[in-house]
Backbone bond lengths (Angstrom), bond angles and torsions (degrees), N, CA, C in turn:
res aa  C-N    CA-C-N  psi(-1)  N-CA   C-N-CA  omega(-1)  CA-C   N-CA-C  phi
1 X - - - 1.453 - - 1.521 109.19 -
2 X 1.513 115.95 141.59 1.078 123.37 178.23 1.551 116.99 -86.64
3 X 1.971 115.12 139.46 1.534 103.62 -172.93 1.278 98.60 -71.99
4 X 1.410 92.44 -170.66 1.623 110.83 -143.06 1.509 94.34 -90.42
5 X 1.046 137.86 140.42 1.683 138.59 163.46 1.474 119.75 -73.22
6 X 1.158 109.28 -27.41 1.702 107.15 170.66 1.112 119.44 -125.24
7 X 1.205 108.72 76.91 1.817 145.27 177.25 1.021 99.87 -148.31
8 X 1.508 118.96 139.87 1.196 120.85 152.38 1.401 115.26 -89.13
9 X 1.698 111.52 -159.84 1.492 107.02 -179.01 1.552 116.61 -55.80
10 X 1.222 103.77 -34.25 1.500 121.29 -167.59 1.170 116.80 -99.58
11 X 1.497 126.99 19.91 1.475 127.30 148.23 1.872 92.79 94.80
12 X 1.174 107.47 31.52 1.565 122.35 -177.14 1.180 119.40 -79.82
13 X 1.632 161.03 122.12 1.344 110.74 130.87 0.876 145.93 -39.28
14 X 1.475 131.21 156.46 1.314 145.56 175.37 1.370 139.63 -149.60
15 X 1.376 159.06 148.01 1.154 127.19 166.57 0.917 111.51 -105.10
16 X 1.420 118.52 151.53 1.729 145.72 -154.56 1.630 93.76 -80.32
17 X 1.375 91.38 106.25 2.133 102.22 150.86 1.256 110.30 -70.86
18 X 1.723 97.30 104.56 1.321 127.54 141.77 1.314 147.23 -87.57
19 X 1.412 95.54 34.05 1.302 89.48 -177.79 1.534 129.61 -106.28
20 X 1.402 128.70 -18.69 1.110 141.60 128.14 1.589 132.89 -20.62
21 X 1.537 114.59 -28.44 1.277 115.33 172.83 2.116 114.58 -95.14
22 X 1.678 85.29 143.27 1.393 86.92 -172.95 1.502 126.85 -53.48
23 X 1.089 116.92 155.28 1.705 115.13 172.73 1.637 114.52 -87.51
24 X 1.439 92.72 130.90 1.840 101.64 -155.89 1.897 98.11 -138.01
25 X 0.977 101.16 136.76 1.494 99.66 164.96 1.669 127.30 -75.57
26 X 1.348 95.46 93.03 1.589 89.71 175.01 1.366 120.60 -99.94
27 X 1.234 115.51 174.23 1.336 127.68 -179.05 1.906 117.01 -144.89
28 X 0.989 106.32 137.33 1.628 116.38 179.16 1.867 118.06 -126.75
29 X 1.170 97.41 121.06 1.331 96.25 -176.33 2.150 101.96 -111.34
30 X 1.291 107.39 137.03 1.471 117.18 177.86 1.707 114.36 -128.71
31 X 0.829 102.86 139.87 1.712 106.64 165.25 1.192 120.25 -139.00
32 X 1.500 116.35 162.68 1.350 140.28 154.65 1.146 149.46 -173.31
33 X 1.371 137.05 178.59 1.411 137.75 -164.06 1.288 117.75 -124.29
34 X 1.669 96.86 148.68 1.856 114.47 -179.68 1.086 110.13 -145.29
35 X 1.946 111.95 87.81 1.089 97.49 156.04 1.172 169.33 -59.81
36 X 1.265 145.84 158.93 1.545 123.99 171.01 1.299 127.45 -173.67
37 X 1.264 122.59 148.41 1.413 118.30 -162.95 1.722 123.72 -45.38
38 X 1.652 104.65 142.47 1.376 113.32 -162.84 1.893 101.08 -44.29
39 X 1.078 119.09 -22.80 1.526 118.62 -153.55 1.817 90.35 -78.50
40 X 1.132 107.89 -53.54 1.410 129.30 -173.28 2.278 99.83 -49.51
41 X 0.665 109.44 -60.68 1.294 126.93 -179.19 1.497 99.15 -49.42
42 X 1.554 123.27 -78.29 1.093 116.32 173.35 1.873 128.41 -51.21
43 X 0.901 87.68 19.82 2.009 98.44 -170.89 1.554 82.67 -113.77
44 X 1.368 128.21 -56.56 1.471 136.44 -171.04 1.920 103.18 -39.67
45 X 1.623 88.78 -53.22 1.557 92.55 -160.09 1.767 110.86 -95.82
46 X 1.373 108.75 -1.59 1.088 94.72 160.92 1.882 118.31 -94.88
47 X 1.419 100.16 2.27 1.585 127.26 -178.67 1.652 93.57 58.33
48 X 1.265 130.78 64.48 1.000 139.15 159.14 1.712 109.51 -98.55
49 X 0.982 142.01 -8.93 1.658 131.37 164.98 0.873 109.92 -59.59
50 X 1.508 122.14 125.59 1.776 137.67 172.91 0.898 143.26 -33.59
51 X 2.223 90.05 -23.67 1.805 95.33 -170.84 1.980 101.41 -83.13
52 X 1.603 94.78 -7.50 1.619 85.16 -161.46 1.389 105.68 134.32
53 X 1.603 110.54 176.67 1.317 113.29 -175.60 1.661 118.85 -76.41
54 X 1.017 108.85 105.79 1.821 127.47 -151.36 1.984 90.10 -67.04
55 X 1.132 136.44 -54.30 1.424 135.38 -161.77 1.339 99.41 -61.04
56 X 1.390 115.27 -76.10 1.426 124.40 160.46 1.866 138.07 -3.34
57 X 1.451 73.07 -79.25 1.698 90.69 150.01 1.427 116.02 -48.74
58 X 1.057 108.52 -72.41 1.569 91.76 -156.12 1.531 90.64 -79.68
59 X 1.175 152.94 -26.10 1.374 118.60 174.49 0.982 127.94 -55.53
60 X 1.647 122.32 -25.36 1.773 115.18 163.96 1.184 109.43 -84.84
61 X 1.097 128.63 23.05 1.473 142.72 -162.63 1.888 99.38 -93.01
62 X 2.201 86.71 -52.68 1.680 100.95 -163.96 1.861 97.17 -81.30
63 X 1.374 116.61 -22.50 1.317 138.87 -169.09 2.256 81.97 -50.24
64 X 1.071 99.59 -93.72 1.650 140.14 -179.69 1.561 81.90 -8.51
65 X 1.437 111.95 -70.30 1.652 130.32 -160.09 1.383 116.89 -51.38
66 X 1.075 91.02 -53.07 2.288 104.89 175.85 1.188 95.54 -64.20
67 X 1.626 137.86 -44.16 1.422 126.40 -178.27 1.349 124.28 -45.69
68 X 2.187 101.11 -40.06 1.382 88.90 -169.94 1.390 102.09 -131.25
69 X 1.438 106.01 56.00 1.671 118.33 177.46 1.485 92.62 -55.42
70 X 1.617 139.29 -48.20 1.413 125.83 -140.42 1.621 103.24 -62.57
71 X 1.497 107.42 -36.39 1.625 139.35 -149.92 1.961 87.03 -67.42
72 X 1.392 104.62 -49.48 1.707 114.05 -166.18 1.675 100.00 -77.80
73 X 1.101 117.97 -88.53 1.226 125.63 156.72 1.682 133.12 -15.25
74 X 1.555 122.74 61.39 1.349 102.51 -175.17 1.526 147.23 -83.65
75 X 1.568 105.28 24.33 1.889 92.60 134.55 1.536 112.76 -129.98
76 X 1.396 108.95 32.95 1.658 86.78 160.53 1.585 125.77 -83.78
77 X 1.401 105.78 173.42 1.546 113.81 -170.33 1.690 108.94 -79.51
78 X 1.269 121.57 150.68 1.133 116.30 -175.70 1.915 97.36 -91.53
79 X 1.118 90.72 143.43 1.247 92.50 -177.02 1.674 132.87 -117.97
80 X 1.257 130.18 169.08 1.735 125.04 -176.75 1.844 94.25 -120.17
81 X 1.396 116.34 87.09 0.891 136.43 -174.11 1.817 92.06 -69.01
82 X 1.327 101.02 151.68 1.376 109.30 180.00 1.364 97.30 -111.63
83 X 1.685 116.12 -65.93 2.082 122.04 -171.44 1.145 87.59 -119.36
84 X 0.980 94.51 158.80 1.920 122.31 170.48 1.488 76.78 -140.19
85 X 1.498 121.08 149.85 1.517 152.62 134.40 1.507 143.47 -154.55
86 X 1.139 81.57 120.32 1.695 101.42 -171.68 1.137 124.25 -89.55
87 X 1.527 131.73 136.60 1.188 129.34 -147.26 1.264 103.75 -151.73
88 X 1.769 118.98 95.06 1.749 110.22 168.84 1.073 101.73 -93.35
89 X 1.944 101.59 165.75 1.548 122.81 160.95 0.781 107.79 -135.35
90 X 1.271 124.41 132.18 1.664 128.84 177.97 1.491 117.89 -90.32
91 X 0.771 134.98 123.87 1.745 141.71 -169.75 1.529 122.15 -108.99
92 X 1.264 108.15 72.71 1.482 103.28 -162.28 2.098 99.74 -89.84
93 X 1.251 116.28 78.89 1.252 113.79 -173.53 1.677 89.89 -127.49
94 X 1.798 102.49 144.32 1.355 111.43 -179.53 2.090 110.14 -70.35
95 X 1.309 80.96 -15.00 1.764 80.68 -178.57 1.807 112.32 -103.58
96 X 1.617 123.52 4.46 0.840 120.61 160.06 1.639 107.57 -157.69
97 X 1.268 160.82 87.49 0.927 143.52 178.16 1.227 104.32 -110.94
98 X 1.800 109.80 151.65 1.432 117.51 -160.78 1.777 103.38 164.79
99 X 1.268 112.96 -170.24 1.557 119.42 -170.75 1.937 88.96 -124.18
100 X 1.138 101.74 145.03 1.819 102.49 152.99 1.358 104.56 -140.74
101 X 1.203 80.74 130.73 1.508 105.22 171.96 1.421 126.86 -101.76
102 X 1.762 100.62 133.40 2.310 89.44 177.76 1.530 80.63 -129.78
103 X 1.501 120.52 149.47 1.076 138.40 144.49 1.389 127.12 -109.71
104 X 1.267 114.27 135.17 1.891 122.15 173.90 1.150 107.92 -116.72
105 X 1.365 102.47 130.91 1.336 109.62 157.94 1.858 118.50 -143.26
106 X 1.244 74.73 155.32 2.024 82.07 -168.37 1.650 99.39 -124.76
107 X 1.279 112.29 165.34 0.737 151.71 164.99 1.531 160.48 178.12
108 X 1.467 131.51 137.58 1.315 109.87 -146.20 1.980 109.78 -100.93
109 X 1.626 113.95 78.82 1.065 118.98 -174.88 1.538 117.91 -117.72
110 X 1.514 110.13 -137.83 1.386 140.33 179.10 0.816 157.02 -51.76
111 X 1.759 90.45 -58.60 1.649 152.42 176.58 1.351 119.31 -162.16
112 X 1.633 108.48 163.09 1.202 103.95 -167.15 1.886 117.05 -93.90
113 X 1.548 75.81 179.53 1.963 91.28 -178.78 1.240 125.29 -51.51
114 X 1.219 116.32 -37.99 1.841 124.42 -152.60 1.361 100.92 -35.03
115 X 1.175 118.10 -70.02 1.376 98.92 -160.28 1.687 123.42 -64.23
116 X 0.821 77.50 -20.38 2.139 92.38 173.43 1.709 100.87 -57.36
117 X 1.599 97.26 -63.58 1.518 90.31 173.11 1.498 129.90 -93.01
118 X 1.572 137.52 35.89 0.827 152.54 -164.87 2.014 93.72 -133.21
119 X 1.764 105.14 -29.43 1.300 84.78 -162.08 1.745 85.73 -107.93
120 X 1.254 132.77 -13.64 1.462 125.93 160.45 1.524 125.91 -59.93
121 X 1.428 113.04 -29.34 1.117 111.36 159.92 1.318 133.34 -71.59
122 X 1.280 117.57 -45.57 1.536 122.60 150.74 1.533 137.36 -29.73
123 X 1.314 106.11 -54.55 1.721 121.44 161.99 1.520 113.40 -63.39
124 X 0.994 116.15 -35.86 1.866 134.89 168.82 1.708 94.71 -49.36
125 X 1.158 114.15 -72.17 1.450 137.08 -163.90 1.804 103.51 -67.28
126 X 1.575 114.98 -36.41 1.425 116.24 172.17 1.589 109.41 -85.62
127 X 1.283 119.52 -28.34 1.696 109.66 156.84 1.164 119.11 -33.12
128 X 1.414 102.89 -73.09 1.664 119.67 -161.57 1.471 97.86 -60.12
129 X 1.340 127.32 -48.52 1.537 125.55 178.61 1.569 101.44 -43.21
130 X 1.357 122.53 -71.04 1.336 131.74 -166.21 1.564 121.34 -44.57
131 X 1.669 105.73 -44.85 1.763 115.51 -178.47 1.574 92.02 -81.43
132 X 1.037 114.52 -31.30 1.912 96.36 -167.92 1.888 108.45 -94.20
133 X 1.257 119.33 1.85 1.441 103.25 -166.87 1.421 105.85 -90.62
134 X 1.405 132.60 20.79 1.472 115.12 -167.51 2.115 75.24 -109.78
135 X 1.247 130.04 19.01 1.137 113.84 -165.54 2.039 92.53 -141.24
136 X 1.127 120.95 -4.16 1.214 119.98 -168.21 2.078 100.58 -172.37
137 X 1.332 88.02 90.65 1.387 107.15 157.48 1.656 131.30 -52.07
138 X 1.370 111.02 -27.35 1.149 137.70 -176.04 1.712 125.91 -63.61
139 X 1.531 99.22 -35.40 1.518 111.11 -160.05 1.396 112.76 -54.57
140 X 1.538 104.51 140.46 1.911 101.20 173.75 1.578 100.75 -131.98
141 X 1.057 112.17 136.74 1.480 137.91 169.27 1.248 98.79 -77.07
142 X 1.915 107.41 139.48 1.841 103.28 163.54 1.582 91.49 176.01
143 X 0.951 94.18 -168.49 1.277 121.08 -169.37 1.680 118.92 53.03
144 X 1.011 144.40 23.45 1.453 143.74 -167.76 1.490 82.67 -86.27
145 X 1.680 82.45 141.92 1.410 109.53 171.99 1.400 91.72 175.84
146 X 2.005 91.58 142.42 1.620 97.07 159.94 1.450 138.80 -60.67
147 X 0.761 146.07 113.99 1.486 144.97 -171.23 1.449 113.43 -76.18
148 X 1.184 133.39 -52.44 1.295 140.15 177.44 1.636 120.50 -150.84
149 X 0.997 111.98 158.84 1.891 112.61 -179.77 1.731 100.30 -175.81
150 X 1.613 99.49 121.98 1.680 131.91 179.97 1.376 117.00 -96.95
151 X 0.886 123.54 149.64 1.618 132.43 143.67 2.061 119.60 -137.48
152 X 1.343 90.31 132.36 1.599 98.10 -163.53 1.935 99.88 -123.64
């Protein structure tokens, strides 16, 4: 295992000097899931929930979030995001219904995305929790995980 990068000698936080490393276009892709009862789903897609159009929403929801990962996150790098994209699916199946979510984001810096797109997907995924729970007690969040992340 590799030591830790934001430690100092003395078992400190810190944030990682980046500035020495080249500027590269990376990209980070994240996803995840919220399930919820078949009834709940069909309310989604007929966009009948009260608060409004729930996909929508929260995709500028995860948009907003990757912008200001640095702000949430305190030692990541602030970043000059190039794309953010957000991507629901609605899953209206009696053996799984739910939203999945992937977010990408790129940018041509320092260091990489992940958490931008690890934490846009999340807020994506706490939208949809937020507009749909006065209608489904039930809902569970899960599966987030990064899926992939480049530098070129």
């Amino acid at each position: 295992m590799n030591s830790l990068s934001h430690t100092d000698q003395e078992g400190k936080a810190r944030m990682v000097d980046v500035g020495g490393k080249a500027v590269q276009k990376r990209t980070a892709v994240a996803e995840g899931f919220i399930a919820m009862q078949d009834p709940t789903a069909a309310l989604i897609a007929d966009n009948q929930i009260k608060k409004g159009d729930v996909l929508t929403v929260a995709e500028i929801a995860g948009i907003q979030a990757a912008k200001r990962t640095s702000e949430l996150i305190p030692l990541c790098h602030p970043l000059q995001i190039s794309k953010v994209a957000i991507e629901t699916r609605l899953l209206q199946d009696p053996a799984q219904s739910g939203v999945k979510v992937r977010a990408t984001v790129i940018c041509n810096g320092r260091t990489g995305v992940e958490m931008e797109a690890l934490t846009a997907a999340s807020v994506c995924l706490l939208t949809i929790y937020d507009m749909c729970k006065a209608v489904d007690k039930q809902m569970l969040i899960g599966q987030l995980s990064l899926v992939s992340k480049t530098k070129e």
